[in-house]
TITOR-109495 format. One line per 2 residues: number of its first residue (from 1); their letters; for each residue y negated, x negated, z negated of N, C-alpha, C, O. Coordinates in steps of 0.2 Angstrom, whole numbers, plus 2048, in hexadecimal, padded with zeros to 3 digits. Layout:
N
NUM = a = Y:X:Z:Y:X:Z:Y:X:Z:Y:X:Z  ...
! end
This chain:
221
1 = xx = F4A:672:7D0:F4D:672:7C9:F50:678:7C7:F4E:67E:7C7  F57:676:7C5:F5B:67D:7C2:F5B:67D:7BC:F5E:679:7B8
3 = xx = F57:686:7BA:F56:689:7B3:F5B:68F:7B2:F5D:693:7B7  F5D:68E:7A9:F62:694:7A9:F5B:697:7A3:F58:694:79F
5 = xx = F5C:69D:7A4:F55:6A4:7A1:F5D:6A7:79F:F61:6AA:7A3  F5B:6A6:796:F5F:6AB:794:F5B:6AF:78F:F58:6AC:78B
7 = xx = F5A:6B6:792:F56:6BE:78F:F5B:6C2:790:F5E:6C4:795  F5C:6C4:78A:F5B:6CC:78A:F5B:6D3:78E:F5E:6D8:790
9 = xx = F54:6D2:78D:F4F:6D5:78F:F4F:6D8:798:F4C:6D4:79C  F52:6DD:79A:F52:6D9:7A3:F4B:6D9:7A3:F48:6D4:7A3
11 = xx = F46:6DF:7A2:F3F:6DD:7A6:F3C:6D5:7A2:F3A:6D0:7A6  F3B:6D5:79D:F39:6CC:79C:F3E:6C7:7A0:F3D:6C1:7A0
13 = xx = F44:6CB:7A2:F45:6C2:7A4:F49:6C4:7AD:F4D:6C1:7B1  F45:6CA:7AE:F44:6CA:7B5:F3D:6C7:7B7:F3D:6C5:7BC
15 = xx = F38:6C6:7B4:F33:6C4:7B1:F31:6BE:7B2:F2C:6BC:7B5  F37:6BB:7AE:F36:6B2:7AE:F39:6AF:7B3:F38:6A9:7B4
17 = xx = F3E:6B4:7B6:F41:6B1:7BC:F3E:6AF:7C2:F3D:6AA:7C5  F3B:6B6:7C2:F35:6B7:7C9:F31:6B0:7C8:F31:6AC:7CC
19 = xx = F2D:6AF:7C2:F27:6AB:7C1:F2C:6A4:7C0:F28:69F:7C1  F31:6A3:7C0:F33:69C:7C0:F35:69B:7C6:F34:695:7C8
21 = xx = F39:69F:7CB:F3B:69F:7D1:F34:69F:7D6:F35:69D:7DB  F2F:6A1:7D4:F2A:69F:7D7:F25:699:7D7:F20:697:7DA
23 = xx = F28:695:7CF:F25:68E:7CE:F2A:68A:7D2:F2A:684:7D0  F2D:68B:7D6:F33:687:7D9:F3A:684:7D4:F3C:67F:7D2
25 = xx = F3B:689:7D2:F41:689:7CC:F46:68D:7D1:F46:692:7D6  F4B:689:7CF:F52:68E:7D2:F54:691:7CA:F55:68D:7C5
27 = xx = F55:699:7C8:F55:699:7C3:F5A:69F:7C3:F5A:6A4:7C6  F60:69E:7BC:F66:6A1:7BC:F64:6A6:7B6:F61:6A3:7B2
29 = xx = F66:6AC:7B5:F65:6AF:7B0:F6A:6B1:7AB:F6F:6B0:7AE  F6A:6B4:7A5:F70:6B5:7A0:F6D:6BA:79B:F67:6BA:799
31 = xx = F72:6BD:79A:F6E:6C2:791:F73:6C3:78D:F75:6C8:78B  F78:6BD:78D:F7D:6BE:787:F7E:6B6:785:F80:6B2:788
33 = xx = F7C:6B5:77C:F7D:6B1:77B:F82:6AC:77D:F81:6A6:77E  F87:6B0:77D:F8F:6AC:77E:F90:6AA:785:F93:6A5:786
35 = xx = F8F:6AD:788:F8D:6AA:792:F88:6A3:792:F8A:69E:795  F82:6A4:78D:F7C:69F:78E:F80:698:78C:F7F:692:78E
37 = xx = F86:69B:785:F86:693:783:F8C:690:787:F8B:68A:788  F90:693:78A:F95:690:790:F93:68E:794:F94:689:796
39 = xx = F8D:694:798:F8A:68E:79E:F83:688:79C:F81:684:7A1  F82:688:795:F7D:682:795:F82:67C:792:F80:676:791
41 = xx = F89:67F:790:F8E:678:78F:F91:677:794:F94:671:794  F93:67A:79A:F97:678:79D:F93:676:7A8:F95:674:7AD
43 = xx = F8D:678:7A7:F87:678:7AC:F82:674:7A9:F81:673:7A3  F7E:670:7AE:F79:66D:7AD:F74:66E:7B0:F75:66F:7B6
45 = xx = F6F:66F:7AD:F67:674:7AE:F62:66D:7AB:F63:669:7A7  F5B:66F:7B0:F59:66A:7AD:F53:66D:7A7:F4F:66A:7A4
47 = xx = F55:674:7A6:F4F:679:7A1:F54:67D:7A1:F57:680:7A6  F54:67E:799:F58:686:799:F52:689:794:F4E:686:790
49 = xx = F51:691:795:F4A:692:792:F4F:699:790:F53:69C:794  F4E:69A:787:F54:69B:783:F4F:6A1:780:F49:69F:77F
51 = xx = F51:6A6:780:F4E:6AD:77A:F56:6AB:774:F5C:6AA:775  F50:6AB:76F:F54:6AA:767:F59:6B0:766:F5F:6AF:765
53 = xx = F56:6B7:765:F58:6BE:764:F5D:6BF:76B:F59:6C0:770  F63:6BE:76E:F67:6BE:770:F6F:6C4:76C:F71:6C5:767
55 = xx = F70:6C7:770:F77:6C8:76E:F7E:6C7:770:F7F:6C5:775  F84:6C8:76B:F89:6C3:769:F88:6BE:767:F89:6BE:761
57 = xx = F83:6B8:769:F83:6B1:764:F7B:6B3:766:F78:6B5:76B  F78:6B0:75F:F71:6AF:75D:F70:6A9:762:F74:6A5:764
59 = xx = F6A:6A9:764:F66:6A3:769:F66:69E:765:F66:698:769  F65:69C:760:F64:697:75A:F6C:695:758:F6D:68F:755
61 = xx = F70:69A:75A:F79:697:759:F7B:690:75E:F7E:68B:75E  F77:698:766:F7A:693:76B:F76:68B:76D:F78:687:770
63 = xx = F6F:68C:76A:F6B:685:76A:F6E:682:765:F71:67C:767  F6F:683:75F:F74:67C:75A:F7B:67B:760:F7C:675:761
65 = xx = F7E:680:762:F84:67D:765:F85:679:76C:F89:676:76F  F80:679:76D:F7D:675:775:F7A:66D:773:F7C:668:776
67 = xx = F76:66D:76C:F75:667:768:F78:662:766:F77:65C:765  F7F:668:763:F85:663:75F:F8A:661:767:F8E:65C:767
69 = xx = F89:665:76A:F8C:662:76F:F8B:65B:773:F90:659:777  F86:65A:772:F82:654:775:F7E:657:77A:F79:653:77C
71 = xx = F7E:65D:77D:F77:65F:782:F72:65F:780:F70:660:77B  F6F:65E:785:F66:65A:782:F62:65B:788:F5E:657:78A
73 = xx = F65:663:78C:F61:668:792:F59:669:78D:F59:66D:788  F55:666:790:F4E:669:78C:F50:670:78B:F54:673:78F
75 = xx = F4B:675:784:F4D:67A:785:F47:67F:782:F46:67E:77C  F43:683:785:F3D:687:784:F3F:68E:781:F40:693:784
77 = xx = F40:68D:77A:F41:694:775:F3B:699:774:F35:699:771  F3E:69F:778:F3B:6A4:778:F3D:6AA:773:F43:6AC:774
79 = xx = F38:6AF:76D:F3A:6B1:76A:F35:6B7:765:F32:6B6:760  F36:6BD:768:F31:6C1:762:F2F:6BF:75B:F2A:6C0:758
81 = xx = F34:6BB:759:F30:6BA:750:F2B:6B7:753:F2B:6B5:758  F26:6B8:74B:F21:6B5:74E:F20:6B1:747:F1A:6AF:746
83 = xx = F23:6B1:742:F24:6AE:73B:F22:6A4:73B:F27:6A1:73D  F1E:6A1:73A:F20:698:73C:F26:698:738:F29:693:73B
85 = xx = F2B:699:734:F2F:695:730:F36:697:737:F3A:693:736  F36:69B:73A:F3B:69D:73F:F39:699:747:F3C:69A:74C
87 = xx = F33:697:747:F31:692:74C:F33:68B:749:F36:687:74D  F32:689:743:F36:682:742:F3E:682:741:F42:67D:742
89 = xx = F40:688:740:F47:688:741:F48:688:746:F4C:684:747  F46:689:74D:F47:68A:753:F48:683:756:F4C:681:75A
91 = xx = F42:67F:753:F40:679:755:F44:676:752:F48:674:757  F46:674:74B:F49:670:749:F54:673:74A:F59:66F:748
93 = xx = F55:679:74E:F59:678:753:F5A:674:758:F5F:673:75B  F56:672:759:F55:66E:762:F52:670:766:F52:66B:76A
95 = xx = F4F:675:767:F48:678:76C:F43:673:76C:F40:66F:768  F43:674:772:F3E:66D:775:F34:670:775:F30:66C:775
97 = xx = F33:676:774:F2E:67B:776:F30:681:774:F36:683:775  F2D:684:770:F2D:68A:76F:F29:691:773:F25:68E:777
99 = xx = F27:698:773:F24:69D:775:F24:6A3:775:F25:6A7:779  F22:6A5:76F:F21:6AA:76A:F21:6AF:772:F20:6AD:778
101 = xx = F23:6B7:770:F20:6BB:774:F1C:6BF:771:F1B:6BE:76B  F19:6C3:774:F16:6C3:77C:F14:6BE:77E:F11:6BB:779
103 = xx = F16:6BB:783:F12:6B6:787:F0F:6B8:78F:F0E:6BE:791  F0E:6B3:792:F0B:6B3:799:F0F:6B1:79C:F14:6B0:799
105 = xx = F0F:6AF:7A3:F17:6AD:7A6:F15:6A6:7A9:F18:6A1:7AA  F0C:6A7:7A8:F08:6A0:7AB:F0B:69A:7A5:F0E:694:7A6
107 = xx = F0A:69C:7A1:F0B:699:79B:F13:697:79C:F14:692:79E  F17:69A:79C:F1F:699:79C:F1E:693:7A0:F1F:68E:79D
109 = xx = F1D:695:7A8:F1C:690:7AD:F18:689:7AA:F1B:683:7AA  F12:689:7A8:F11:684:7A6:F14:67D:7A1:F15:677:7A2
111 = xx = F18:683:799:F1C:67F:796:F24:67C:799:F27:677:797  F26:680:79D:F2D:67D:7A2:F27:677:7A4:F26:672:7A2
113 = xx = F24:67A:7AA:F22:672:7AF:F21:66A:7A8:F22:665:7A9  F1E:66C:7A2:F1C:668:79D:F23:664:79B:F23:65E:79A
115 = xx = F29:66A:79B:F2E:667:796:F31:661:79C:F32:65C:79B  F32:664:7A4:F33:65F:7A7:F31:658:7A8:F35:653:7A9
117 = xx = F2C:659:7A7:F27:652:7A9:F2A:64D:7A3:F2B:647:7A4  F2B:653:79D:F2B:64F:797:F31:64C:798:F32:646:798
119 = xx = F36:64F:799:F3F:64D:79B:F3D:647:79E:F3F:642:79B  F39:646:7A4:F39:641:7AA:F36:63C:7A6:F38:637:7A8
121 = xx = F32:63C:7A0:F2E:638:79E:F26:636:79F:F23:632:79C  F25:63D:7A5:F1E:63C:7A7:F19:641:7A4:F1C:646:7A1
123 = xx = F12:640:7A5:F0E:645:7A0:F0A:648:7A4:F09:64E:7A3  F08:646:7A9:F04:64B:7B0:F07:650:7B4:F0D:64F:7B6
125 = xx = F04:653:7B6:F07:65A:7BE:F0A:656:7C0:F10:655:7BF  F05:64F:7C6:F07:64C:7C8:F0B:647:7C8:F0A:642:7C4
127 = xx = F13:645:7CD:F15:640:7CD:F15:63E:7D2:F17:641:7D8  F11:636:7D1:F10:632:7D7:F18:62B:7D5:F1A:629:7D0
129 = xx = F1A:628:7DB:F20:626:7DC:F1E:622:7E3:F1D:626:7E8  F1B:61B:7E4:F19:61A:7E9:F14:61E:7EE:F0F:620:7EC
131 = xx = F16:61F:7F3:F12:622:7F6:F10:62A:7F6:F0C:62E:7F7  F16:62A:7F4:F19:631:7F3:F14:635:7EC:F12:632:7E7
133 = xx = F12:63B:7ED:F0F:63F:7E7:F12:644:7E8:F13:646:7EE  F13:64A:7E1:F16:64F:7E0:F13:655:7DC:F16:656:7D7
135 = xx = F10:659:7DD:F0A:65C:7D9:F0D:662:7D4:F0B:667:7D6  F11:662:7CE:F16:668:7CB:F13:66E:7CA:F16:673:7C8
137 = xx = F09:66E:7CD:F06:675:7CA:F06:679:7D1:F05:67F:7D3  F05:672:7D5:F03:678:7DB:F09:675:7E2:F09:675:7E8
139 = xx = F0D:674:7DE:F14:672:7E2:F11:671:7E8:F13:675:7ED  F0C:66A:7EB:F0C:66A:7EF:F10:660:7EF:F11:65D:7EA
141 = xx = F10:660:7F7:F11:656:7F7:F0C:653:7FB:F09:655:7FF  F0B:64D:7F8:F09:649:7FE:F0C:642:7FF:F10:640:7FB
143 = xx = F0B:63F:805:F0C:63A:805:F06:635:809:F03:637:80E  F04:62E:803:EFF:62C:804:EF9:630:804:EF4:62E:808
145 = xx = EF8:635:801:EF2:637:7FE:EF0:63D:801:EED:642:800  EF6:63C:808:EF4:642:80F:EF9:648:80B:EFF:646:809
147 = xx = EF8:650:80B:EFC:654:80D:F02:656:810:F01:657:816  F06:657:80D:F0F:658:813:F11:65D:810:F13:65D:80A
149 = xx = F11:663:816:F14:668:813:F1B:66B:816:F1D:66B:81C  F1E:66C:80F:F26:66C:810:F27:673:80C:F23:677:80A
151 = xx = F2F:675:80C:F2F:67A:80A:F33:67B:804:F37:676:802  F33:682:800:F35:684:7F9:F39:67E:7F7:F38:67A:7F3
153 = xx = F3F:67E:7FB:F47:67C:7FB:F45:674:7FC:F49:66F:7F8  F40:672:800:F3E:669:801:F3B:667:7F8:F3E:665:7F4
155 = xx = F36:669:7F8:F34:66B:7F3:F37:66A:7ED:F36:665:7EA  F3D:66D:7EB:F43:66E:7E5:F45:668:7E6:F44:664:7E2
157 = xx = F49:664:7ED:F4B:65E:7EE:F47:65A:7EA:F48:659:7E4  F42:657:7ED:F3D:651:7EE:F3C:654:7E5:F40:651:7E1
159 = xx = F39:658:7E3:F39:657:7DA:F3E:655:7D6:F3E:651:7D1  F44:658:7D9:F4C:655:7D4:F4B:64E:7D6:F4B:64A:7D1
161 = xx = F4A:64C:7DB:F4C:645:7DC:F47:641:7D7:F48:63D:7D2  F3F:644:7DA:F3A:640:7D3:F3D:63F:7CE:F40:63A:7CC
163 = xx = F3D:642:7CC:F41:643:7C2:F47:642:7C1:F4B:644:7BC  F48:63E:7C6:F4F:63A:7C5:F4D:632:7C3:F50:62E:7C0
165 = xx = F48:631:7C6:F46:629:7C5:F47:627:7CA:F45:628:7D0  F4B:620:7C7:F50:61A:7CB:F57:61D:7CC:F5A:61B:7D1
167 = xx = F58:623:7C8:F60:625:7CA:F61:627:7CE:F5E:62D:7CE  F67:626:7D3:F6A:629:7D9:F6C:62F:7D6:F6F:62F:7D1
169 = xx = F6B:634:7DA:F6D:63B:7D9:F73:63D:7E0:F71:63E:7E5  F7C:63F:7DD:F7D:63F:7E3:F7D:647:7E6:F7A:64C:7E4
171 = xx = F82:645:7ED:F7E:64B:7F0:F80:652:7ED:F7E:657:7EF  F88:651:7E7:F8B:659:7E6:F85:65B:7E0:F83:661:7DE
173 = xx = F81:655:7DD:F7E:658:7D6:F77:65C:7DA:F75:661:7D8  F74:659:7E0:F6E:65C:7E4:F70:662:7E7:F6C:667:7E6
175 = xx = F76:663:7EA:F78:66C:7EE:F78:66F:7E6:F75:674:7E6  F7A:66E:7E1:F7A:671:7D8:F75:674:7D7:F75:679:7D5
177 = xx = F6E:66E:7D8:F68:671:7D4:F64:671:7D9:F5E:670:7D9  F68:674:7E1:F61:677:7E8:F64:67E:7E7:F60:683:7E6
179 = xx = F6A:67F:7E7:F6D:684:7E8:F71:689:7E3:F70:68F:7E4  F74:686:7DE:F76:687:7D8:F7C:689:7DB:F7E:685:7DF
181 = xx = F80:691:7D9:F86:692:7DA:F88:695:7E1:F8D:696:7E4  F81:696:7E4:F81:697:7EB:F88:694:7F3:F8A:68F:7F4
183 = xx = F89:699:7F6:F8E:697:7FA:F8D:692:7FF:F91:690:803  F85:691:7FE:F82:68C:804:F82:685:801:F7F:681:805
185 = xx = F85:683:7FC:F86:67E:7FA:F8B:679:7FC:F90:677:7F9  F8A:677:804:F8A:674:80B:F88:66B:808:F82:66A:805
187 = xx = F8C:666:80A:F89:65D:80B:F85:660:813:F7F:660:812  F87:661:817:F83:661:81E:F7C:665:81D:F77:662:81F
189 = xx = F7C:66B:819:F75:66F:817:F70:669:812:F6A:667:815  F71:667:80E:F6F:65D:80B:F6C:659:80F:F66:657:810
191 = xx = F71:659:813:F71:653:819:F69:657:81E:F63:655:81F  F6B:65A:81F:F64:65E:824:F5F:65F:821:F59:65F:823
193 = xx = F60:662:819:F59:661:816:F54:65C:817:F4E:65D:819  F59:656:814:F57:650:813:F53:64C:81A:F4E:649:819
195 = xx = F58:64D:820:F54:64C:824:F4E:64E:827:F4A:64A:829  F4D:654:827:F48:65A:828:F42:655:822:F3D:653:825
197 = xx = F42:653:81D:F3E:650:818:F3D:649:81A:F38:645:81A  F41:648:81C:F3E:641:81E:F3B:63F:825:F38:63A:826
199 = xx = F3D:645:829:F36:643:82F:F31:647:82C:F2B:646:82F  F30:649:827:F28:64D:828:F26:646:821:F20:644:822
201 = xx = F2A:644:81B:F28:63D:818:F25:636:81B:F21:632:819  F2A:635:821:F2B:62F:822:F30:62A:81F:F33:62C:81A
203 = xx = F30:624:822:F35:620:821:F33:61D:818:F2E:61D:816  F3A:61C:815:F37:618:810:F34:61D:809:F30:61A:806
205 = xx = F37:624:809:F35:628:804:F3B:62B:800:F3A:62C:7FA  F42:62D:803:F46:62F:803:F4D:628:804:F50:626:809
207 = xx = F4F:626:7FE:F55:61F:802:F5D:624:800:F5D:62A:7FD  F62:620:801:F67:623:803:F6B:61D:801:F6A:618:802
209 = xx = F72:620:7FC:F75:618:7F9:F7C:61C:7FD:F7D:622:7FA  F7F:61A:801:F83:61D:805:F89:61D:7FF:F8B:618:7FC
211 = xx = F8C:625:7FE:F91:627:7FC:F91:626:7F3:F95:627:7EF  F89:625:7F2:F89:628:7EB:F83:62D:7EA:F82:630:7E5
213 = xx = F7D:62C:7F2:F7B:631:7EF:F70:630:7F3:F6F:62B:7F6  F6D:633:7F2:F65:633:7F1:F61:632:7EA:F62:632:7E4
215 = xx = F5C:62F:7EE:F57:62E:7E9:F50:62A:7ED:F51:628:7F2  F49:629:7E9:F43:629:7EA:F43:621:7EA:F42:61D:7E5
217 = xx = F43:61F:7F1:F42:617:7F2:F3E:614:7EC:F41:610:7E8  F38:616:7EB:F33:611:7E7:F32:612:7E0:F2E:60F:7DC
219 = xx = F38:619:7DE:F39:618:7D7:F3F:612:7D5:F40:60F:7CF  F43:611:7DC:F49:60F:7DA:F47:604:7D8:F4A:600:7D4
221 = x = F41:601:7DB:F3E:5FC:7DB:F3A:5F9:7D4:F37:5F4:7D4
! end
């Protein structure tokens, strides 16, 4: 899942990077409001996790400008006040979650994996899809009940695809959100992934709509 972490702050949001890159987040960073709103208007992120107190553009500038845009990136506002009438400002901007600082980084982690779920529509850690199970706390898989273990980058795969549903996802939006602006952003590097995934899944986990793209057979039914 690709997150943009806009702070300030480099230690807070060396921070959040570390702890979201370790929840299996591919995660981009920024500390200028005027960067943050171009790349949440003009990239797609499935969580952008926003500090309000920003400089050049206020974070509540760039969250109304993202809103009236039509973007509708879930978005987790982070922000020293600790006033409630500047939390429902925040909320009634369009912030999907709020979090006062100081915080914990488990807690960060938690409300990202939450806003997720909630994007996809689901309410548990777990997403099961057929046979297929997805665990978002302890990023593990299984299939039919058994254990399968894959790695960081399989992992990121297999989750973007869950939380897409029924929809085919094709393959330049998947090298986007494995890899981000990366130069390894390869169709043959996909292609090997996917394979690599599907001998340790098995048949009938992973389908293929030739020339539009991936997606999770038994959500597609």
């Amino acid at each position: 899942m690709r997150v943009l972490a806009v702070e300030d702050d480099p230690r807070i949001a060396g921070d959040v990077q570390a702890a979201l890159t370790a929840a299996g987040f591919l995660v981009e960073t920024v500390a200028d409001g005027e960067e943050a709103w171009f790349l949440g208007d003009t990239e797609d992120y499935d969580l952008i996790v926003l500090d309000l107190g920003l400089p050049s553009m206020d974070g509540l500038a760039v969250l109304k400008r993202w809103r009236a845009a039509g973007r509708e990136t879930p978005v987790l506002a982070l922000t020293a006040r600790g006033a409630w009438t500047e939390r429902v400002e925040g909320i009634e901007a369009g912030a999907d979650d709020y979090l006062p600082k100081p915080f914990r980084m488990e807690e960060l982690v938690a409300r990202a994996r939450a806003l997720m779920r909630r994007a996809a529509g689901r309410g548990g850690a777990v997403t099961r899809i057929g046979a297929l199970g997805i665990d978002a706390n302890r990023m593990t898989v299984t299939v039919n009940n058994r254990p399968c273990a894959v790695s960081p980058l399989e992992y990121r795969l297999l989750s973007y695809l869950a939380h897409q549903g029924a929809r085919i996802a094709p393959a330049s939006e998947l090298l986007e959100h494995l890899y981000g602006d990366d130069d390894a952003r390869e169709v043959n590097a996909l292609e090997a992934l996917i394979a690599r995934l599907r001998r340790k899944l098995g048949p009938g986990v992973i389908g293929t709509r030739r020339g539009f793209g991936y997606f999770i057979e038994d959500a597609a039914e």
